[in-house]
C-alpha positions in Angstrom: -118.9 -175.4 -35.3 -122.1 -174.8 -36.9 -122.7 -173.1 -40.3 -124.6 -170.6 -38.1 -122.2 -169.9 -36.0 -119.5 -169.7 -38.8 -121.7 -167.1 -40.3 -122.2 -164.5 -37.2 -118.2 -164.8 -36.4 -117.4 -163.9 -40.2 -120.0 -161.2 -40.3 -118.2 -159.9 -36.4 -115.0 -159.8 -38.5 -115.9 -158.3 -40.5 -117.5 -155.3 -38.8 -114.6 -155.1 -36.9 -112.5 -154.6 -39.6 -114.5 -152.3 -41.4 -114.6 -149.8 -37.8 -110.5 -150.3 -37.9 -110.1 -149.2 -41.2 -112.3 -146.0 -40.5 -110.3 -145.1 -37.6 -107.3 -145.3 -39.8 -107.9 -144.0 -43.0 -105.6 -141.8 -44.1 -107.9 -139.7 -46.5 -110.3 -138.5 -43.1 -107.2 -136.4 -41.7 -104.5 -133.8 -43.7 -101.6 -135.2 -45.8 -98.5 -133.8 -44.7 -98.0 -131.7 -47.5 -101.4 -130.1 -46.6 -100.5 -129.3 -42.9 -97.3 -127.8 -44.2 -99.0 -125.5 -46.5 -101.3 -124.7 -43.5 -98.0 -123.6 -41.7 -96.5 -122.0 -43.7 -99.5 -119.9 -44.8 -100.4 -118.8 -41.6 -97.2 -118.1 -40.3 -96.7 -116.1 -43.1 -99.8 -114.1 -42.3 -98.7 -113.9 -38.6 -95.3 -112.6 -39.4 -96.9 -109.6 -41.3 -98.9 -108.3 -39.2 -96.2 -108.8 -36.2 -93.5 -107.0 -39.4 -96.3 -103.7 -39.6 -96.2 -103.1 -36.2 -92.7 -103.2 -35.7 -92.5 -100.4 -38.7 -95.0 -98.6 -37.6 -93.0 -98.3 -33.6 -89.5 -97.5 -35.9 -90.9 -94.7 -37.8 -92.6 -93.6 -34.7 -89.5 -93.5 -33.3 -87.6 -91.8 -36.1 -90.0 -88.8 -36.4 -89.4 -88.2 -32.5 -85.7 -87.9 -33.3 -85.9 -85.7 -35.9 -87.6 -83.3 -33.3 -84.4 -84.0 -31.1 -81.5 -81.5 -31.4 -78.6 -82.8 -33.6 -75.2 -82.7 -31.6 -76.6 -83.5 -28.5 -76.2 -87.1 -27.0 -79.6 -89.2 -26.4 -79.9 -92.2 -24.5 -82.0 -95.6 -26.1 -85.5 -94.7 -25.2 -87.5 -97.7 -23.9 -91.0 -97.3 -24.6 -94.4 -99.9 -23.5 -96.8 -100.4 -26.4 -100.0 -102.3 -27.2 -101.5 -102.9 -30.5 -104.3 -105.0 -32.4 -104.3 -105.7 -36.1 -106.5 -107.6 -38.6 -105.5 -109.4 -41.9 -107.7 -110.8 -44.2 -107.2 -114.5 -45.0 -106.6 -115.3 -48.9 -110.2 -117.2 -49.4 -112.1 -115.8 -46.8 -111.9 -115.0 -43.2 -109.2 -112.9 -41.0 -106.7 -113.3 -38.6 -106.9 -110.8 -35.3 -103.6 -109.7 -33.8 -103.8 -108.3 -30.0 -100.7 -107.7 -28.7 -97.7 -105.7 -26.6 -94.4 -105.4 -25.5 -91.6 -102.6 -25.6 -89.4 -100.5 -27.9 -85.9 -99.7 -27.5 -84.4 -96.7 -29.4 -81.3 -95.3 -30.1 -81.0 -92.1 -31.6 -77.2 -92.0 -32.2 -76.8 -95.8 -33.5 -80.3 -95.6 -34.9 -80.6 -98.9 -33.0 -84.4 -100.4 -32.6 -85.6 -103.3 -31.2 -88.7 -104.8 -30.3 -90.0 -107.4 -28.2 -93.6 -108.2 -28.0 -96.2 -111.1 -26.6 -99.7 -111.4 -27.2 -102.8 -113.6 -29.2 -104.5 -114.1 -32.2 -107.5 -115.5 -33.1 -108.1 -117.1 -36.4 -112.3 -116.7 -37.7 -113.2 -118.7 -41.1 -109.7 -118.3 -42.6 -110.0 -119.9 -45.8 -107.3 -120.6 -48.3 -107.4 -123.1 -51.2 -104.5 -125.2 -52.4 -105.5 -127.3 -55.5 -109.2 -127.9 -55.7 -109.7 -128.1 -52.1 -110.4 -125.0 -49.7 -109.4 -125.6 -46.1 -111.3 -123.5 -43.6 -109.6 -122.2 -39.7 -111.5 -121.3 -36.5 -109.3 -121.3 -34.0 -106.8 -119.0 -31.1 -103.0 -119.3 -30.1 -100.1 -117.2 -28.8 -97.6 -115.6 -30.1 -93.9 -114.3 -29.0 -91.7 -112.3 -30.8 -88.3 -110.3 -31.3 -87.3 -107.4 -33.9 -83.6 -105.9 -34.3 -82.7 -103.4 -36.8 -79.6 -100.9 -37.0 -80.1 -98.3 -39.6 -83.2 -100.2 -41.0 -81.4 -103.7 -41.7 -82.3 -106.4 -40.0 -79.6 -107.4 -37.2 -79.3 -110.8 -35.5 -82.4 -113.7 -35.9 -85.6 -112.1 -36.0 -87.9 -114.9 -33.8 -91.4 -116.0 -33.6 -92.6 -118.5 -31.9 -96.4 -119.5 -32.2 -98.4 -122.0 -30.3 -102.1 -122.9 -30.1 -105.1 -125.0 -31.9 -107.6 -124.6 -34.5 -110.3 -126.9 -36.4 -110.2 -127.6 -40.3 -112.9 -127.8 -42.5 -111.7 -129.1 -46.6 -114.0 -128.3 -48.9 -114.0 -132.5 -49.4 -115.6 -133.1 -46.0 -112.9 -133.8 -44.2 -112.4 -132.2 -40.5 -109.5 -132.2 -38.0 -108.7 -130.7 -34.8 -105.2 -129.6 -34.5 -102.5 -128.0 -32.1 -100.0 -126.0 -33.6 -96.6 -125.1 -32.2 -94.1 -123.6 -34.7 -90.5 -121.8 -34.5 -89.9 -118.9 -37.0 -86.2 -117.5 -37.6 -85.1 -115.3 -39.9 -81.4 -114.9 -40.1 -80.4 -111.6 -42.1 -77.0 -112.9 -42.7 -77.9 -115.7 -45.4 -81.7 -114.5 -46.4 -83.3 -117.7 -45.1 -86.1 -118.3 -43.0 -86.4 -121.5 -40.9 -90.1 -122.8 -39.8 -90.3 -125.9 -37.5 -92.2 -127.7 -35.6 -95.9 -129.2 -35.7 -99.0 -128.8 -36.7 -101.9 -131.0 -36.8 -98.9 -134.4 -35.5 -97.2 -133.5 -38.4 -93.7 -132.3 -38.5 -92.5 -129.6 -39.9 -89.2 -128.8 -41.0 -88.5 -126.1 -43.6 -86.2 -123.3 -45.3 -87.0 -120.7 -47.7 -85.8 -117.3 -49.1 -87.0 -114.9 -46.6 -90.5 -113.8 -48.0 -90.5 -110.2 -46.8 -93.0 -110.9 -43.7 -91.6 -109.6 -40.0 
């Protein structure tokens, strides 16, 4: 083989290799660590708005009972409701909550509980971990279920969250994502569990419930 021709196939190689290891590079796409903090962030932000709703429909409901005449027996009131709510993200940006569902009442076990569907839509929500700021755009769905008796929490409080978004670091690096995530919060140990995945990473995490939902 020719010097030439030695030259060309080293150079093809070469190339080649180069385009693999830019494909591959681990620094162009989010560390774990990074999509967990994602998650957990904006669940977090999710959960509260879907938590001041549900107190908004319970004191709702207690100020119609107080109208109610004492002594007399009530039946659990099922109610329809829709809602929308907006939270501003911690850098920059908000997070729009459409939703509805229905709320059960009982009067005499002061029993309420809530089940509700709808979407969100996430504009320029920024929020920095570090030195780096990571920007959302993006929309998703959202299920979830409340139960309180007498104000305190009965039974797993769910949420379950799917969609996809695009991130922006403040580094240059960009990645289109899907998100699905399970959130329970069991009242009888004080810990919240959040799995599932976001951006192909998995997430798998417990935590001191952190007063959202």
């Amino acid at each position: 083989m020719s010097t030439k021709t030695l030259t060309a196939a080293a150079l093809a190689t070469a190339l080649l290799s180069a385009c693999s290891d830019s494909t591959t590079d681990p620094s162009a796409t989010l560390a774990l660590d990074e999509a967990e903090f994602l998650a957990i962030e904006s669940d977090a932000l999710l959960a509260g708005l879907i938590g001041l709703q549900f107190a908004a429909l319970e004191q709702s409901a207690l100020a119609t009972a107080a109208d109610l005449v004492l002594g007399t027996a009530a039946e659990p009131v099922v109610t329809s409701f829709d809602f929308t709510r907006t939270a501003p993200c911690r850098a920059g940006g908000q997070t729009v909550v459409v939703g509805s569902g229905t709320r059960t009442f009982d009067r005499d076990t002061r029993l309420m509980e809530m089940d509700a569907s709808g979407t969100r839509s996430i504009e320029d929500c920024a929020r920095v971990r570090g030195d780096v700021t990571f920007s959302t755009n993006g929309s998703g769905r959202w299920d979830a279920h409340r139960r309180r008796i007498n104000g305190v929490p009965d039974g797993l409080q769910t949420l379950d969250q799917s969609g996809g978004f695009t991130v922006t670091a403040s580094d240059g690096r960009s990645e289109e994502c899907d998100y699905e995530l399970h959130r329970s919060f069991d009242p009888s140990s004080g810990q919240v569990t959040l799995s599932g995945t976001v951006c192909g990473r998995e997430i798998d995490r417990v935590f001191p419930h952190d007063g959202n939902g």
